[in-house]
C-alpha positions in Angstrom: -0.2 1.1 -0.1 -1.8 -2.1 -1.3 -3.6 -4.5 0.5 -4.2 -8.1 -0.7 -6.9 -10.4 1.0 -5.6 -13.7 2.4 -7.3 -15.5 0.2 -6.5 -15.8 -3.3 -10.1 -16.0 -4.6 -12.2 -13.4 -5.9 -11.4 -11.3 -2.1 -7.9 -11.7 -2.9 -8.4 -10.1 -6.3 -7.8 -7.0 -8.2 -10.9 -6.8 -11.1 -10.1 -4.5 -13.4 -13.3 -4.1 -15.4 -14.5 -1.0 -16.6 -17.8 -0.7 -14.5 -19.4 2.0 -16.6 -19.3 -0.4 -19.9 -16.3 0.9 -21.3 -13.3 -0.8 -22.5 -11.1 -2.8 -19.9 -7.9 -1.7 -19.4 -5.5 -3.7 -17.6 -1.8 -5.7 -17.3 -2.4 -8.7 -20.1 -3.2 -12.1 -19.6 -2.5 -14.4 -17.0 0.2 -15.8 -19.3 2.1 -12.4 -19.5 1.9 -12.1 -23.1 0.1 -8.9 -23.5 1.7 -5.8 -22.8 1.2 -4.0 -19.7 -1.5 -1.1 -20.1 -3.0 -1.8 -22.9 -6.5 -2.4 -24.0 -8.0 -5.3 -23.4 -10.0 -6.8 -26.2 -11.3 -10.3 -25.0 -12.5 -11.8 -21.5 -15.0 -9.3 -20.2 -14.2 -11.1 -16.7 -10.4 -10.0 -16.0 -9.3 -10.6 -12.5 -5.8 -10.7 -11.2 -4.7 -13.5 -8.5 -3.3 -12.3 -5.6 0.1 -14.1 -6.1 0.3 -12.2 -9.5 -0.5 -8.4 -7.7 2.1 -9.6 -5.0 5.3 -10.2 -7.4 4.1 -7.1 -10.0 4.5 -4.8 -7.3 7.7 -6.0 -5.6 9.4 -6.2 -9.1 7.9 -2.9 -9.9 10.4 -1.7 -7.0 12.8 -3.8 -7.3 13.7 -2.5 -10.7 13.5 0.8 -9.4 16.2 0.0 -6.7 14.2 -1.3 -3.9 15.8 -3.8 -1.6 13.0 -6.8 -1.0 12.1 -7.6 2.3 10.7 -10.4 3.5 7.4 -10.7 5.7 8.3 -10.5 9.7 6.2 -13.7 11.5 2.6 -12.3 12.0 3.2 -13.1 15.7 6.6 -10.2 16.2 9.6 -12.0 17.8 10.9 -9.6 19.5 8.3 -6.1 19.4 6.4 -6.2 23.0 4.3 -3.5 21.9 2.4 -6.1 19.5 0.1 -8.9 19.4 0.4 -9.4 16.2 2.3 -7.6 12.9 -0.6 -5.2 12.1 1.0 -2.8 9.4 3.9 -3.1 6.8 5.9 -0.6 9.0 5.6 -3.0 11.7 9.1 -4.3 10.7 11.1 -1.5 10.1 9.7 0.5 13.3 13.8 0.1 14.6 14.4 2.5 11.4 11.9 5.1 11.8 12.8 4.9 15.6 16.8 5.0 15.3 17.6 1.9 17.0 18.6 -0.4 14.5 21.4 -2.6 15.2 23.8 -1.2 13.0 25.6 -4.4 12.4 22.3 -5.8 11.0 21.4 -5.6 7.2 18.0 -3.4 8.2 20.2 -0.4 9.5 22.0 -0.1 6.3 18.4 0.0 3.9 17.5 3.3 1.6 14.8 1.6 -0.1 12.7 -1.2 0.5 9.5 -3.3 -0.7 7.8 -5.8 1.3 4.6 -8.0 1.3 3.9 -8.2 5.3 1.4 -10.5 6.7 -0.7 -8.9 8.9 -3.6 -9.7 11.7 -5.7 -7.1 13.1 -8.3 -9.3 15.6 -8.1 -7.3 18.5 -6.4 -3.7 20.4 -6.1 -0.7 19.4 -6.8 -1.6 15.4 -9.5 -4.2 15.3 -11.2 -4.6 12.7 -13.3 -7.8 13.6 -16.3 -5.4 13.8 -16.2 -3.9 10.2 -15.8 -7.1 8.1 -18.4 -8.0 5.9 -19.7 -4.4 5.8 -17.6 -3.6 3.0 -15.4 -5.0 0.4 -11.7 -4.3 1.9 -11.8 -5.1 5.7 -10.2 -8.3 6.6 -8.8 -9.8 10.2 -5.9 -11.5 7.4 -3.9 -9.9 5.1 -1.2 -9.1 3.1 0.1 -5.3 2.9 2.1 -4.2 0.1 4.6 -1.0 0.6 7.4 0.6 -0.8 9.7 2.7 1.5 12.1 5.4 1.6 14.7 6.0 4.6 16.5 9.3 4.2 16.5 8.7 0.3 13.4 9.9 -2.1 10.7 12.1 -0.8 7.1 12.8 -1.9 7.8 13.9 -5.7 9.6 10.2 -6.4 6.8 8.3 -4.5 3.7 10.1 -6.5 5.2 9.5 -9.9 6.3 5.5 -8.8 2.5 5.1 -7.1 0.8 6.7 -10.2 3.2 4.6 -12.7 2.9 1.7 -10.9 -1.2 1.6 -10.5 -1.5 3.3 -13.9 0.9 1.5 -16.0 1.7 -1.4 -14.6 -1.6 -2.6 -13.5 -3.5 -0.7 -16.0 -6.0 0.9 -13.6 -7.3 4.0 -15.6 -6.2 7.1 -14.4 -9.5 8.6 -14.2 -10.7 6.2 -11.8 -8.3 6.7 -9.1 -8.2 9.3 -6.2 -5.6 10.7 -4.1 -5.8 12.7 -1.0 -3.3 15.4 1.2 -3.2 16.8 4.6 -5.5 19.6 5.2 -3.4 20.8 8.2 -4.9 21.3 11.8 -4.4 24.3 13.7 -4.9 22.6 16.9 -1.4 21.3 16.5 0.1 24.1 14.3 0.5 21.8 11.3 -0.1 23.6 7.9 -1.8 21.7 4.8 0.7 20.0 2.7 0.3 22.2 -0.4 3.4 20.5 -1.8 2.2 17.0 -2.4 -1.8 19.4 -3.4 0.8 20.6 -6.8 2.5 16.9 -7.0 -0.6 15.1 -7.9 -1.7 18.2 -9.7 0.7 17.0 -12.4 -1.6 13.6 -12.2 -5.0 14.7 -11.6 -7.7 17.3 -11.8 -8.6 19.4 -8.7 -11.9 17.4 -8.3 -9.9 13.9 -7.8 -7.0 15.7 -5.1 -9.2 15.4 -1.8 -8.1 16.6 1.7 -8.0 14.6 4.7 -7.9 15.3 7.8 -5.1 14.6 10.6 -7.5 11.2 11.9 -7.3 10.7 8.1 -3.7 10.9 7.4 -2.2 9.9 10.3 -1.8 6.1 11.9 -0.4 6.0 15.5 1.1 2.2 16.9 1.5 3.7 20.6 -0.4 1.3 22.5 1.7 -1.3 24.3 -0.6 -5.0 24.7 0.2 -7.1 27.9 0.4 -10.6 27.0 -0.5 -12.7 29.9 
């Protein structure tokens, strides 16, 4: 998942300077001349926009035989469990539910890449309180995701996520993190060894993290009464 601030100023940016000093790595210039991933030799100040993050990613996908879809309205049309769109998902809940209208284009999508507008100012995810505390909290934004529905599994989205962020955008590898599900025995779930040995073909042990089920798992449950 990416997420891209609102606004397409420095919040709205990806800054892919080395912070320890080292060379920059990163997707070219703003023109597009430069090949993605390689080293960067000039500007010691590379940012991309947020418009340019936006269209890498969804042609990323796209060529990879991802369907685009649009953003839903922020305020859902016809979802009475939301105030607002608050997630990517948001859209294709009727998917993951099995209630799409299967004379609608939605019920017949495999793969799919969206860009969805999302406000989180009040229930159950808020996060009013936390921004300006850090550097990724925001009330408006834009969510980048790519999504499988009874197509690929874990291997295909690790290699596309590590392509993508690696190669494409020219984050250096041994900058990034990635985390799996620890397991809880509370509910009987086991740790997700498989996708532990996935990003093993990525990553040394030190950069695979576990997370916890309050971690790695979002819940949309609450319905909101609009008065």
């Amino acid at each position: 998942m990416v997420l891209l601030s609102a606004d397409k100023q420095t919040p709205g940016s990806l800054d892919l300077r080395d912070k320890e000093g080292g060379d920059e790595v990163c997707g070219g210039e703003m023109n597009g001349e430069e090949e993605p991933g390689r080293k960067w030799s000039g500007d010691k100040s590379v940012f991309w926009s947020a418009e340019r993050i936006r269209s890498t990613f969804i042609n990323f996908f796209t060529e990879r035989g991802h369907k685009y879809w649009k953003s839903s309205p922020v305020a859902p049309l016809n979802d009475p469990t939301l105030l607002f769109s608050n997630a990517g998902m948001n859209q294709f809940k009727p998917l993951f539910q099995g209630t799409a209208d299967p004379s609608l284009e939605l019920s017949q999508l495999t793969r799919a890449v969206n860009s969805q507008k999302c406000i989180r100012a009040g229930g159950k995810h808020n996060d009013l309180d936390d921004v300006g505390k850090d550097v990724y909290h925001h009330t408006f934004f834009e969510m980048l995701g790519n999504w499988s529905f009874a197509d690929y599994f874990k291997a295909d989205a690790i290699r596309w996520a590590w392509e993508c962020l690696t190669e494409t955008f020219g984050i250096p590898g041994g900058r990034l993190y990635a985390t799996y599900f620890e397991g809880d025995e509370s509910l009987g779930l086991p740790a997700d060894e498989e996708t532990r040995q996935i990003w093993r073909q990525f990553l040394p042990e030190t950069h695979i993290l576990p997370g916890s089920a309050k971690d790695n798992f979002w819940e949309v449950s609450c319905k909101v009464d609009v008065v």
